[in-house]
C-alpha positions as CSV (number, residue, x, y, z in Angstrom):
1,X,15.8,-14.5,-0.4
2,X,15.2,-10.3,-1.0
3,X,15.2,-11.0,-4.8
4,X,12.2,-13.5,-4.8
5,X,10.3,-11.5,-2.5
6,X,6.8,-10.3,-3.4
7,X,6.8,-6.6,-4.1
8,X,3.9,-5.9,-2.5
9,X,4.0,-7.4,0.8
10,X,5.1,-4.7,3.6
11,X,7.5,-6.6,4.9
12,X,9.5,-6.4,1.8
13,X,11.2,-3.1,2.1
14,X,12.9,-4.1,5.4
15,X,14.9,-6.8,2.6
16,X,18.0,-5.9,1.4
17,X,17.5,-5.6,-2.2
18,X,14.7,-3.8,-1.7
19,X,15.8,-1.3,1.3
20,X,18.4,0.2,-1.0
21,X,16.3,1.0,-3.6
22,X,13.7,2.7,-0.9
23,X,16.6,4.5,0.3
24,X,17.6,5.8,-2.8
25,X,14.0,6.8,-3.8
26,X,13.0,8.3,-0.8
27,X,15.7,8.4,1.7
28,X,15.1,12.0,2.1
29,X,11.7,12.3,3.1
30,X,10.1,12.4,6.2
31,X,8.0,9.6,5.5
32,X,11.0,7.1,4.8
33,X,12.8,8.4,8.0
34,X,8.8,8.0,9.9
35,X,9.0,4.5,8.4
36,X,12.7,3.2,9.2
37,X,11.9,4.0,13.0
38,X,8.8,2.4,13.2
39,X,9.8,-0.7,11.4
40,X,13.0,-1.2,13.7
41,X,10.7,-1.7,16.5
42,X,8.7,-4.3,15.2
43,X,8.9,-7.6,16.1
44,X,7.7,-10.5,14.4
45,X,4.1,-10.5,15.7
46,X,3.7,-7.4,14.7
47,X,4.7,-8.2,11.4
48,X,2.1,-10.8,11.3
49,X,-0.2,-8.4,12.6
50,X,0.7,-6.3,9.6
51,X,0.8,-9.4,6.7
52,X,-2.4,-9.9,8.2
53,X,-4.1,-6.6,8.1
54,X,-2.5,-6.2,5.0
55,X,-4.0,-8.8,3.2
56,X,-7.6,-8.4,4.9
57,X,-7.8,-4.7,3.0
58,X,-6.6,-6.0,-0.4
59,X,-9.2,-8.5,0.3
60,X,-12.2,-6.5,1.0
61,X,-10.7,-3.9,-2.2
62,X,-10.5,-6.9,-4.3
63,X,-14.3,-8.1,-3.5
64,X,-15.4,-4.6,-4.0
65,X,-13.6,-4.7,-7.8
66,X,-15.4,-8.1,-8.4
67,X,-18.6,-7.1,-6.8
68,X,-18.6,-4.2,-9.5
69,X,-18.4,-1.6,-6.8
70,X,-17.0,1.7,-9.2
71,X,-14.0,3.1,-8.0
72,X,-15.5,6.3,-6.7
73,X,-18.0,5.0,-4.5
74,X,-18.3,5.1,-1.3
75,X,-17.1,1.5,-0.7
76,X,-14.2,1.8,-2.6
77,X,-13.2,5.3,-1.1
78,X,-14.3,3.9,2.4
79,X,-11.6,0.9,1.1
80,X,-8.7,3.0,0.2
81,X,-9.4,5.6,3.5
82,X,-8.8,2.4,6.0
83,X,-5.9,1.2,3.5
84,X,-3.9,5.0,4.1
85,X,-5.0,4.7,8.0
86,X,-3.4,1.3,7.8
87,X,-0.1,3.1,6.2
88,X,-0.3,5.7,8.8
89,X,-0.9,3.2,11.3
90,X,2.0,1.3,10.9
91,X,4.9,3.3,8.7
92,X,4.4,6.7,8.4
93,X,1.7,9.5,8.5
94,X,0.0,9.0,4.7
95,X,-1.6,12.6,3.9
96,X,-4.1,12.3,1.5
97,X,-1.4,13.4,-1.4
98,X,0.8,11.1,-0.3
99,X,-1.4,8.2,-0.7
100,X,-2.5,9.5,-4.1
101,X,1.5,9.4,-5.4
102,X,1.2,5.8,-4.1
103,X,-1.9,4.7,-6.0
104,X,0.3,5.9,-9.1
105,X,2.9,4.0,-8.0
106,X,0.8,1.1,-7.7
107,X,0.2,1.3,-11.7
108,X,3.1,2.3,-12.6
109,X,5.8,-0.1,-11.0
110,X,5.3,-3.6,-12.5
111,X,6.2,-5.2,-9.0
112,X,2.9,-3.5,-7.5
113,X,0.9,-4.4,-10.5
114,X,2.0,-7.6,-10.4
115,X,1.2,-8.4,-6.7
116,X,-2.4,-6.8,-7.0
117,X,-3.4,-8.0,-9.9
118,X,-2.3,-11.6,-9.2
119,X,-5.0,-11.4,-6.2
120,X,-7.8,-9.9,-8.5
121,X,-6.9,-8.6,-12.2
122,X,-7.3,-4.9,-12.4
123,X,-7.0,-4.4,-8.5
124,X,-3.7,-2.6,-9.1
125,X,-5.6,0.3,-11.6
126,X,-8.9,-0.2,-9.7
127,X,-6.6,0.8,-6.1
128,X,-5.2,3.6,-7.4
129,X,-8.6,5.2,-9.2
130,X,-10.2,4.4,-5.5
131,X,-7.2,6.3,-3.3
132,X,-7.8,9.1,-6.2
133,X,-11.4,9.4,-5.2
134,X,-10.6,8.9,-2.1
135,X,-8.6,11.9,-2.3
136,X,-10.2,13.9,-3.6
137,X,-13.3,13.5,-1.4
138,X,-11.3,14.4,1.6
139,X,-9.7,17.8,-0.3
C-alpha cells in the first residue's frame, strides 16, 4: 500500500501516491525524466540490488555518526560521495549541487527525517551536513 510506504526507501517513488507528488515537484527536470527511464527498466532484482545497496550506505553513514566520525571528515564525505555515485548509478546523474538540495531535503521533509533517524537518530541532519562537505570538497 503507496500510503504506508517508507519515505525513504528508493523504491518508493515508483508508488502511486508518491510518483505524483515527484511528478509534480520535479517533473520538469532532467533528473526526474533521467530517473523515470531508468526505473522502467528495472526489474525486481535489480530493485533488490538497489534495497540492498541502499541500506548498506545508510549503514556504514549511520556507524560513522555513532562512531563520532564529524560530518566533514573524510569518512563521512567519502560516505556521502559513494551515496551520490549510488544516485547516479541507479536514477539519474547527481552533480554535486544536486545532491547538496537533496541533503536539505533530507532535513527538511519529515518523511526523510523520519526514515533516517529511525535507523540512527540524527542521521537525517548528520547526512545532509556530510553531502555539504562533501560538496564543497569537490567544488
Amino acid at each position: 500500500m503507496a500510503a504506508r510506504a517508507r519515505a525513504g526507501h528508493t523504491l518508493v517513488v515508483t508508488q502511486p501516491t508518491y510518483a505524483e507528488e515527484a511528478r509534480a515537484r520535479w517533473g520538469h527536470t532532467d533528473a526526474f525524466r533521467q530517473s523515470q527511464r531508468r526505473a522502467a527498466g528495472y526489474d525486481a532484482n535489480d530493485w533488490a540490488d538497489i534495497k540492498r545497496e541502499t541500506a548498506n550506505i545508510e549503514s556504514r553513514i549511520a556507524a560513522a555518526l555513532i562512531e563520532g566520525w564529524p560530518s566533514d571528515s573524510t569518512i563521512a564525505m567519502d560516505l556521502a560521495e559513494e551515496h551520490r555515485q549510488l544516485l547516479s548509478r541507479w536514477f539519474y546523474d547527481c552533480s554535486p549541487s544536486l545532491h547538496r538540495s537533496l541533503g536539505d531535503m533530507y532535513v527538511a521533509d519529515e518523511r526523510f527525517v523520519e526514515h533516517y533517524d529511525q535507523r540512527t537518530p540524527g542521521l537525517a541532519a548528520y547526512l545532509c551536513a556530510a553531502i555539504h562537505a562533501n560538496a564543497d570538497r569537490l567544488g
